[in-house]
N, C-alpha and C positions, 0 to 999 in steps of 0.2 A: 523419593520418587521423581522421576523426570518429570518435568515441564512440559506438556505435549502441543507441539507446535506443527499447523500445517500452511504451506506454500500455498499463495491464491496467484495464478498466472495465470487468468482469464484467458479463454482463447475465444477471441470472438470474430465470423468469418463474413465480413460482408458481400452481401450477394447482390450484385445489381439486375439480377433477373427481375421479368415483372410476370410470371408463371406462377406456379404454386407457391401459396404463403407455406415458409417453413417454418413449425410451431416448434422450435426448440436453439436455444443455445450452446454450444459447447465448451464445454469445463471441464478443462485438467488440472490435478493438483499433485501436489505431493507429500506423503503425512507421514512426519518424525517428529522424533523428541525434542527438544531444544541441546542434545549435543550430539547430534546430527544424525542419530540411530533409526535408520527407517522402518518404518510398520509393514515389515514385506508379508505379503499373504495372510492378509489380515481380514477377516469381515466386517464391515464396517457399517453404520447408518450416515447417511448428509441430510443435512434440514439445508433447504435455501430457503430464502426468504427475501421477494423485493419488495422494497422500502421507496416509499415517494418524496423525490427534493432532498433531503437530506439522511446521515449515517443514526439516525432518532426521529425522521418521518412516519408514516401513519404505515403499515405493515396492509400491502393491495395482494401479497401473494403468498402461499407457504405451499411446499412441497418437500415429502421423502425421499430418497433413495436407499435402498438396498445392494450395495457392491463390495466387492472384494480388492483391494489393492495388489498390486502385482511384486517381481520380485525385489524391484528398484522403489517400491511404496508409492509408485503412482497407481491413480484411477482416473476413470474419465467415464462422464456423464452429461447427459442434455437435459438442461434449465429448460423446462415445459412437458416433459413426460415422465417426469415421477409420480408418485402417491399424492394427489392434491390433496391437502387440508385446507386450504380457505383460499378465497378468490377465484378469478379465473383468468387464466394465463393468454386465452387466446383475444379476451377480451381487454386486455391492460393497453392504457395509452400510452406508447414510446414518445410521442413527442410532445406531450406533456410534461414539463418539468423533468429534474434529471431523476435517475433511478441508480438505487443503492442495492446493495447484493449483500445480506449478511447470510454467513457462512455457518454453522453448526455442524459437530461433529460428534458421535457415538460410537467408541468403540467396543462396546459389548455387543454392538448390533443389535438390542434387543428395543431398542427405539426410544425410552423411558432415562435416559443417562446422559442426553447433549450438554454439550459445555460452546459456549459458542469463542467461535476461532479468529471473527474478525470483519469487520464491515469496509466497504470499500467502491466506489461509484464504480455503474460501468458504464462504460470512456462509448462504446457503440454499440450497436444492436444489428441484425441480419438488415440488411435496406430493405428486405421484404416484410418486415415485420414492422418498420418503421412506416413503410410508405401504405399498409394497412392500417394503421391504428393515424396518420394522420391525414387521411383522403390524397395518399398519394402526389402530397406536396414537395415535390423536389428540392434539395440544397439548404432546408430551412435549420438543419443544425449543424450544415458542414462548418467545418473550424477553419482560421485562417492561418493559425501554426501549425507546428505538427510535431509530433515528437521525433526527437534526436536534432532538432532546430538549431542552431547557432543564435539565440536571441535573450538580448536582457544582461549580459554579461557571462552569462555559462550557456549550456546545456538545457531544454526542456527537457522534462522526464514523464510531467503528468499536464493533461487537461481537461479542461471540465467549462460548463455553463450552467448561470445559474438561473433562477425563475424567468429573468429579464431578457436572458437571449446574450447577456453581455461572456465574453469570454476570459478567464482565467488560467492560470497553469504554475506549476513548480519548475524551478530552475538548479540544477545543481550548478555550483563553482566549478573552472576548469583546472582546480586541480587541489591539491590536500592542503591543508591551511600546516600541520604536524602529522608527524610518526610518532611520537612519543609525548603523549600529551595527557595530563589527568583530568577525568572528569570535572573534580572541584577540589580544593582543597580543604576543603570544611567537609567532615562528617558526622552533619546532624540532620535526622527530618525532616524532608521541606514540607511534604506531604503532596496534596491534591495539585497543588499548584503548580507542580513537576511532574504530574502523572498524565497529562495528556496528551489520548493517542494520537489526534490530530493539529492541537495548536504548537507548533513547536517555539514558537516566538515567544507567547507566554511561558512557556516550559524554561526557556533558554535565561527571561528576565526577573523568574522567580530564583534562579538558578542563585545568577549576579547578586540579588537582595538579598541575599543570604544575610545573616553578621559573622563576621570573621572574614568575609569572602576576599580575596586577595588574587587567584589563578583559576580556569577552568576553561572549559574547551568552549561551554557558550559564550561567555567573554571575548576568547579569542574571533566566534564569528560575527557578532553584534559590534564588535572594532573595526573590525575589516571593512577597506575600502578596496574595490577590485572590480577591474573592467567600468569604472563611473559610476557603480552599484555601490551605498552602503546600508542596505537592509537586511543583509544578511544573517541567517542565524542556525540554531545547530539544530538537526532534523530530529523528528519524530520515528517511534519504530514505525509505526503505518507510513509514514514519507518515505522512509529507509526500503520498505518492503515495496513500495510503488515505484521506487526508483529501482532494484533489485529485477521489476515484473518487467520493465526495460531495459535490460542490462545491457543485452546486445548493442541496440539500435542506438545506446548514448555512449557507451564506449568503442563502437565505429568512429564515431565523431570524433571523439577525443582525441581518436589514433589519429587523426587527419590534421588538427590542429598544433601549431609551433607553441610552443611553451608548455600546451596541455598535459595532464598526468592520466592515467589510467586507474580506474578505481581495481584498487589492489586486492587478493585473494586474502583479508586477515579483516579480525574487527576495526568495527569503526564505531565512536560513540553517539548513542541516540540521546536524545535530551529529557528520556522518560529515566526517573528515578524509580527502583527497585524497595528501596526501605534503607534505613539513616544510614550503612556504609556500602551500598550496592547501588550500582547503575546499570543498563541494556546496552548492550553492543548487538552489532549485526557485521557478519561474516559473508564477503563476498564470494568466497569461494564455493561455497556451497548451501546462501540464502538461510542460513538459520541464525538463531539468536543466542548470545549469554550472555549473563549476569557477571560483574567485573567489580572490584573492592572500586571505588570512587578516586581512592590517590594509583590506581594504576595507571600506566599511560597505552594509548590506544590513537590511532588516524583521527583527525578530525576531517570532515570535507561538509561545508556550508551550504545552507539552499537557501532562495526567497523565491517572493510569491510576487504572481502579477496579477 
């Protein structure tokens, strides 16, 4: 059976009016298999659910939808007018701590079969909804980067704040470390310690401690020294996907930069292991995912954090 993977590219639309609060977010996605086969004319169920502070914070909001996907397997829906199950949407504090969006998905439509698809900060909210829920306090979570940035040695791709008000973000390399590059050279079980979706750093130096270990694509970005940067290391699928949700905006940049590479239309390897000889790749060309034998070779391209 296929893998059923769907695309999260938040659309989120700032509105600097100060008129009517608008009680809803906008959400587009797009819902395929993991080998790119789309759900066209599908009916389908959405659970969202926001999450407070972190991607395993305390659950402030849950909501249904009932939609159909079109012919291309997109849908679109507004975050605050679905089916409430718990909380109250109109009453959530945006600018209190940051706010997580986990995504669930049903395709029998019959409500009772979610499998969830994927948790993921969201980066801003309508300013009307912000400047409600915080008395109207102007600029208190504008950011001082922004994405598609030139900073840090690459590219930003994501940003985020955390309880403190202090600011953070991901940075992709400006350009591919290999084309032909194997995962690891070792295929044994790393287990948990390769499996997560957010720590790629971890992911990358359980990789390294393997025994046997001799080659692999996390190696090669945990070596690297580039742009006065040597933090670097090999991304996560959820990194890969948030960098993916700004494709655009960071490969304009790219184009503009001397030496820079273009994040290419073919896999590239994430630093989540699949099981003892399988690893995740992620496909620019069209945002999905597959599983790859570990001695195959595949792009690598490095991110770190600030």
């Amino acid at each position: 059976m296929n893998r059923l993977l769907i695309l999260l590219p938040i659309l989120i639309c700032l509105n600097n009016t100060r008129g009517q609060v608008p009680q809803a977010i906008p959400y587009q996605a797009a819902a395929m298999y993991a080998n790119g086969q789309s759900l066209i004319n599908k009916s389908i169920m959405v659970k969202f659910c926001i999450l407070d502070s972190s991607a395993t914070g305390t659950n402030l909001y849950t909501e249904t939808h009932n939609t159909t996907t079109n012919s291309l397997g997109i849908f679109n829906l507004n975050i605050g007018s679905g089916i409430a199950i718990s909380g109250n949407f109109g009453a959530l504090n945006w600018g209190s701590n940051a706010k997580f969006l986990k995504v669930e998905l049903d395709t029998s439509a019959l409500g009772n079969n979610y499998s969830v698809i994927g948790t993921q900060q969201m980066m801003s909210v309508p300013y009307a909804l912000y400047a409600k829920s915080a008395g109207n306090i102007i600029g208190v979570r504008f950011f001082t980067h922004y994405i598609g940035e030139e900073f840090g040695g690459g590219i930003i791709f994501h940003l985020w704040k955390d309880s403190s008000g202090v600011e953070h973000g991901l940075i992709v390399n400006k350009t591919d470390l290999s084309a032909s590059q194997p995962w690891s050279n070792v295929t044994t079980l790393i287990g948990t310690a390769a499996q997560s979706n957010w720590d790629g750093l971890s992911n990358s130096n359980s990789i390294i401690a393997q025994a046997g270990h001799s080659n692999s694509a996390a190696a090669m970005c945990l070596n690297l020294v580039s742009n006065g940067q040597s933090d670097w290391y090999l991304p996560t699928m959820q990194e890969l996907f948030m960098l993916w949700n700004n494709y655009y905006t960071v490969v304009m940049t790219l184009k503009r930069l001397p030496g820079a590479s273009e994040l290419q239309p073919v896999r590239y390897y994430s630093s989540n292991e699949e099981n003892n000889s399988t690893a995740w790749t992620f496909n620019f060309k069209a945002g999905v995912t597959f599983s790859t034998i570990k001695t195959n070779a595949n792009l690598v391209r490095p991110i770190r954090a600030f």
